[in-house]
C-alpha positions as CSV (number, residue, x, y, z in Angstrom):
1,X,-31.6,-41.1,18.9
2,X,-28.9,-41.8,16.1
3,X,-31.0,-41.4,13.2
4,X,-32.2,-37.6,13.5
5,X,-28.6,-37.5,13.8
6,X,-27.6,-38.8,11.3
7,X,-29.8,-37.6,9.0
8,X,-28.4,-34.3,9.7
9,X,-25.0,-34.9,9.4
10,X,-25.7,-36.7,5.9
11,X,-27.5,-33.3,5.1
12,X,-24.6,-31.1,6.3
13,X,-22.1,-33.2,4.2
14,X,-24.5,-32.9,1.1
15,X,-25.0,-29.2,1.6
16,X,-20.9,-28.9,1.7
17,X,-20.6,-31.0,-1.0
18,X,-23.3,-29.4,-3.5
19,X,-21.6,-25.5,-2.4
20,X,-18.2,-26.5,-3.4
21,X,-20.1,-28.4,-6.8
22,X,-21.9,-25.1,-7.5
23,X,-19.0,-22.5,-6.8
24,X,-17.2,-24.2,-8.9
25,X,-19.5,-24.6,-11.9
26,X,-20.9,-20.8,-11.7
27,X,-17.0,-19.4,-11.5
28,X,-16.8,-18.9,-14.9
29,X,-20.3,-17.4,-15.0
30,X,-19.2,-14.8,-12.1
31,X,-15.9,-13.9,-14.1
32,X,-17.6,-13.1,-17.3
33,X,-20.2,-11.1,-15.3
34,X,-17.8,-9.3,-13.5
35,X,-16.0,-8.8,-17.5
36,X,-18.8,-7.2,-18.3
37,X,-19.7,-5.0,-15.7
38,X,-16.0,-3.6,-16.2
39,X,-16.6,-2.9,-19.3
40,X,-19.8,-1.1,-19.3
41,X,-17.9,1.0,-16.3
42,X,-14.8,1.8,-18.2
43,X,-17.6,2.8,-21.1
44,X,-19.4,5.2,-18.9
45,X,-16.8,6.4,-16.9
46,X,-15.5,7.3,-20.7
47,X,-18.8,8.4,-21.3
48,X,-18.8,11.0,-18.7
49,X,-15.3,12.1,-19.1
50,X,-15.4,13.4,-22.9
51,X,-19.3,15.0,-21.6
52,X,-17.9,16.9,-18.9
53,X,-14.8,18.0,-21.3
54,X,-17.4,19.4,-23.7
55,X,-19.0,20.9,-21.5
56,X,-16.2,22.8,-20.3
57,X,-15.4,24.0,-23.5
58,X,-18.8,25.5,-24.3
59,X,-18.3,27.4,-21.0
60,X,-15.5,28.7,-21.7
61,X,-17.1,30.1,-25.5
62,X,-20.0,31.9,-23.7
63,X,-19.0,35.4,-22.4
64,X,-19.1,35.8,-18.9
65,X,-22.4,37.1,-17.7
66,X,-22.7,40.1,-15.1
């Protein structure tokens, strides 16, 4: 009765103990992924920004239509 048990509780603690391993190995990788996404963000909210501002300025060229 002790041994499935057991062997359950060993693979509990070796589950906890390979999560805390792994979170803390891949941190580093989750920061400079989350860097980058920023980035390309700031990028295409720029992106978007100067688009829309041109675009207002060629509406404002065009003679309104009746």
């Amino acid at each position: 009765m002790r041994h499935p048990i057991l062997k359950l509780a060993a693979v509990g603690v070796l589950g906890f103990a390979l999560w805390k391993v792994a979170a803390i190995a891949f941190l580093p990788l989750v920061g400079f992924l989350l860097k980058g996404v920023l980035i390309v963000a700031l990028v295409m909210l720029a992106m978007w920004f100067f688009q829309k501002k041109r675009q207002d300025e060629k509406d404002k060229e065009k003679p309104a239509e009746r």
